[in-house]
Steps between C-alpha positions, in 0.01 A plus 500: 500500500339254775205603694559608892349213688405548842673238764325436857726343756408410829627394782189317667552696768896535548499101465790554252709763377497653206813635307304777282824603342579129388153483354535830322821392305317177422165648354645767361189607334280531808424746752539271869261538765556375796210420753477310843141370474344552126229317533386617747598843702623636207283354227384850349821516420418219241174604391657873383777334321198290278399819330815656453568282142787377573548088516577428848673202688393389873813335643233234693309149362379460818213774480478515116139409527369822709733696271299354194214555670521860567660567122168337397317748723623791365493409105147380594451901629662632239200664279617550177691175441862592547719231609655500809914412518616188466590295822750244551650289778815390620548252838823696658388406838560106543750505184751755625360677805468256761838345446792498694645734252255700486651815564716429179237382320396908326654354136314179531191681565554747211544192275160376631300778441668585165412151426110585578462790262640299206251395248388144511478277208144363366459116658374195347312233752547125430252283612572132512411185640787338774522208665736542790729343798562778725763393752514713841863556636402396878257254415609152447198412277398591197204640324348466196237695369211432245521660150395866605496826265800740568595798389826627439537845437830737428565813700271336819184649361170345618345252241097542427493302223195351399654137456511500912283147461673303264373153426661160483 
């Protein structure tokens, strides 16, 4: 049996609509909530939902940080060490809600935040030395760059590898 997660959708205040039966077919093993201004107005909403258990998924990248930053607030005033649920994120604004289709766009939005909750896999980071031409599409010149570390990294994580000061 899967867990319940709890879904927040919002519609930064009625900037997009929001098909809450679509996204209920598509996450079938969530409980939608629907909002107009989560992080903000209604952000107590949020902080409830942290020490209910359940996982939860905010339907919104572009606040993710003072969402983190209150879930770190609470486990940090939880006494006795209990965790706090886990949070995820899914961007259905600029992906699906401010489109010209947006008011079809409920199943791609359930896809999206389905997406979130799924479990990611561990990541390796490659550091390397590059030498590279990097051509610009409108400029008529070209650029070349000096040998410079770079690191490329699967699923977009952040590298803080140690290596960040390779030498020739």
């Amino acid at each position: 049996m899967s867990v319940r997660r709890k879904i927040f959708v919002c519609s930064c205040e009625q900037t997009m609509p929001l098909d809450k039966a679509a996204i209920g077919k598509g996450c079938r093993h969530g409980d939608i909530e629907t909002a107009n201004h989560l992080c903000r107005a209604e952000i107590e909403r949020f902080r409830e939902a942290l020490t209910g258990g359940d996982p939860i998924t905010v339907g919104c990248t572009q606040e993710a940080a003072l969402f983190s930053e209150i879930a770190d607030e609470i486990a940090s005033e939880i006494p006795d060490g209990s965790e706090i649920s886990d949070v995820t994120f899914a961007n259905i604004r600029e992906t699906a809600g401010w489109s010209k289709d947006a008011k079809a766009a409920g199943p791609k939005m359930a896809a999206l935040l389905a997406a979130a909750a799924e479990p990611l896999p561990e990541y390796t980071a490659l550091c390397v030395k590059v030498k590279a031409t990097l051509t610009y599409p409108l400029a008529k010149h070209r650029v070349k760059s000096n040998p410079t570390h770079a690191c490329k990294l699967l699923m977009w994580q952040r590298c803080r590898c140690p290596s960040a000061a390779l030498s020739n």
